[in-house]
N, C-alpha and C positions, 0 to 999 in steps of 0.2 A: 413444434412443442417448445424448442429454446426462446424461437422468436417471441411466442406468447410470453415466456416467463421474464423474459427484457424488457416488453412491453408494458409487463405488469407494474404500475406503481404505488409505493405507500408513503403515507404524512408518516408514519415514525421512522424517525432519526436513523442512519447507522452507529454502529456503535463510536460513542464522542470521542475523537484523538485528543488526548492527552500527553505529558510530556511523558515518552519508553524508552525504550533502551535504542537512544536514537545513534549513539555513537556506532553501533552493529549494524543499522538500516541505513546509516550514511556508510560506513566501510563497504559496504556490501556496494551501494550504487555508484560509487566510484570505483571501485574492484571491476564492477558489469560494463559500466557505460562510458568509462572514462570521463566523466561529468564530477565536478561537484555536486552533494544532494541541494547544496543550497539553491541553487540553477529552479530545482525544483517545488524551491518556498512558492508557498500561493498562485502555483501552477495549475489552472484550471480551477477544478470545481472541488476536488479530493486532495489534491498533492497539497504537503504542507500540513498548516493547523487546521480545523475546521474539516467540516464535509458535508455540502447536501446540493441536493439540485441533480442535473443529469449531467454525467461527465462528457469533459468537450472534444475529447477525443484519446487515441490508443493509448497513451501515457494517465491520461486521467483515468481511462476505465483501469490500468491497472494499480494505480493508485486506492480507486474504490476497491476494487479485491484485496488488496493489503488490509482495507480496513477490516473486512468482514474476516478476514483470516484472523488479525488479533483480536477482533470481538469473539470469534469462535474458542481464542486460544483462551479470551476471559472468561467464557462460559463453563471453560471448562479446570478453572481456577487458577489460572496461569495470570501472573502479574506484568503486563507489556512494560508497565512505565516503571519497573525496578528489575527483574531478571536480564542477565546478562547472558552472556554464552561466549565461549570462543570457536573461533574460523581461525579462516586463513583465502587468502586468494589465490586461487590454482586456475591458469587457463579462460581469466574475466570471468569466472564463476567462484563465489561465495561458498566455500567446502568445509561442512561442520559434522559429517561420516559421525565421527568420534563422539559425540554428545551420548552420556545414557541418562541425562536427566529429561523426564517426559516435556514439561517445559522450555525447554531450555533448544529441545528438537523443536517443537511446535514452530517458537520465535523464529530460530534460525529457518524452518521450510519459509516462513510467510514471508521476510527480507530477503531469501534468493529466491523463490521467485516472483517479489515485486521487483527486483534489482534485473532478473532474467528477462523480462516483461517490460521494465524499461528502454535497455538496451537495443530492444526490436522494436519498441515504437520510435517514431518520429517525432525530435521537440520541436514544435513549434512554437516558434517566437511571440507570437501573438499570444497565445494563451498562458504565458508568464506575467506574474503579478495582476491574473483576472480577479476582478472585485466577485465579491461574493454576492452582491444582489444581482447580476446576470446569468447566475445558477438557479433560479427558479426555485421549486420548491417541492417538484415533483421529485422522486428518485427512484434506481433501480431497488428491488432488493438483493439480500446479499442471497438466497436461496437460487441463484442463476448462476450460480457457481458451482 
């Protein structure tokens, strides 16, 4: 059943990255991975600005789940590219416990664990600074999550 829903592709877009609250999603991936986020500019198919195509692998597909998690967290009125939140880094985990604003949780789950997700996938070098017409045009959807 998963496999089918992976398999499944649509022409509309994920939800469009725009400029968020990137200073918290860069904390958070250097916090996880010991990396700078910038490592991660136009990595693959999702990482960075932009996103379509099929991601090129573990690092990208977690990158496409971050997207669907701030699209989720827009749908449900939450502003990615102005809310902020405070953390802290406990143990290369991104720890935001403390939040009682519903937003503010939202952001912080979807940047630890894309930061969590990073961390476990492998960067591969190759797939840094991939052009974006080698992403094709098919893509997951976010509902396989």
């Amino acid at each position: 059943m998963l496999l089918k829903k992976v398999l499944h592709t649509s022409k509309v877009p994920v939800s469009p990255r725009t400029k968020r609250g990137l200073l918290e999603l860069a904390g958070a991936i250097k916090c996880s991975t010991g990396r700078s986020a910038l490592a991660y500019m136009m990595y693959g198919c999702y990482c960075g600005l932009g996103g379509q195509g099929w991601p090129r692998d573990r690092a990208d597909w977690c990158c496409h789940k971050h997207d669907c998690c701030y699209g989720e967290a827009e749908l449900r009125g939450c502003y990615t590219h102005t809310d902020k939140y405070q953390w802290k880094c406990e143990d290369k985990t991104a720890e935001c416990d403390d939040l009682e604003d519903r937003c503010e949780k939202l952001l912080c789950k979807c940047d630890r664990e894309a930061a969590k997700c990073l961390r476990k996938a492998p960067f591969i070098r190759r797939y840094a600074l991939w052009p974006d017409f080698l992403c094709g045009c098919e893509q997951p959807t976010c509902n396989i999550y």
